[in-house]
N, C-alpha and C positions, 0 to 999 in steps of 0.2 A: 360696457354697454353704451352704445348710441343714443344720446336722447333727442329727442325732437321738439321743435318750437313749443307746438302743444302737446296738452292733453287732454282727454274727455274725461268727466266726473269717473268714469267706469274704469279705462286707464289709469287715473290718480290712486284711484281706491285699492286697486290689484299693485301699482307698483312701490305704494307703502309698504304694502305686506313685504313684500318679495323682500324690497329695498332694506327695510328696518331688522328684517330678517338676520341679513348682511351687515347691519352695524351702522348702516346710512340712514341718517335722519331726514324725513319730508316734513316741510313741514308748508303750510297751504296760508299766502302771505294777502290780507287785507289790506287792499288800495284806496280803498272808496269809504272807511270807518261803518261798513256794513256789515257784520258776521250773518255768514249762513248756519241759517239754523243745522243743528245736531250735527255739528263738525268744528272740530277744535282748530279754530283762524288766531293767525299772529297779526298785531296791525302794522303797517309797515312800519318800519325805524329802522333805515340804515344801520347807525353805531350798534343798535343790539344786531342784527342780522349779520355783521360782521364778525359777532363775537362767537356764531355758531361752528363749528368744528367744520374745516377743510375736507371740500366733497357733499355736503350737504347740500339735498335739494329744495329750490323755492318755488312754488309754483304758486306764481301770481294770478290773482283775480281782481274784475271790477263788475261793471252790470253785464255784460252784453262781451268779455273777450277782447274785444278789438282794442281797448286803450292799451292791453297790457302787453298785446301785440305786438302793436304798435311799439310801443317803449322797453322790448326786448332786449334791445343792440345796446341800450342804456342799463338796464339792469345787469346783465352778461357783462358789461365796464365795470359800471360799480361793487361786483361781486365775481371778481376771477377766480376767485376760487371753487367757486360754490357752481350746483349746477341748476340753470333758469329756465323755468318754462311757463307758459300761458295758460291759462285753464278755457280749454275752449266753451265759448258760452256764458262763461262769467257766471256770477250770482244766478242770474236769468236760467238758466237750463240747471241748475243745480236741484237734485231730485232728493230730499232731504231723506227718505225710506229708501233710496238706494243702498245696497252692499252686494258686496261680493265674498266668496269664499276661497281662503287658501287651501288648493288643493293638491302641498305638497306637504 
């Protein structure tokens, strides 16, 4: 699978599933020491994020997308192994009654 810079709340939500499904862990990485509500956020820490299993996805968040954006090509360094992506919209558009269903 391809993954792309970002992803939308809706995105993230559906390619858990799918992903976790398969044995890949997501897991949605706090930059900003702000948890969104009804969604289980890690805060960031390097050394633990290191210690997640080869292939794991991190999908960083802050207020607003653009920081973590921005600091993609840094995160993707510090975590070669792992695979990094942006949550686009950050905190800010995070729709806490959103879900989706697997509909496989």
């Amino acid at each position: 699978m391809d993954f792309p810079n970002e992803w939308t709340q809706e995105e993230y939500l559906l390619h858990k599933i799918l992903l976790e499904k398969n044995g890949v862990k997501v897991l949605l990485i706090d930059t900003i020491l702000s948890p969104i509500d009804k969604a289980q956020t890690r805060v960031y820490n390097p050394y633990e994020l290191l210690q997640e299993p080869k292939g794991s996805v991190f999908v960083f968040y802050c207020d607003t997308g653009k920081s973590t954006l921005n600091r993609l090509n840094e995160y993707k360094t510090k975590f070669p192994d792992h695979i990094c992506i942006s949550l686009k919209g950050g905190r800010g558009y995070w729709r806490k009654n959103m879900s989706v269903k697997d509909e496989q």
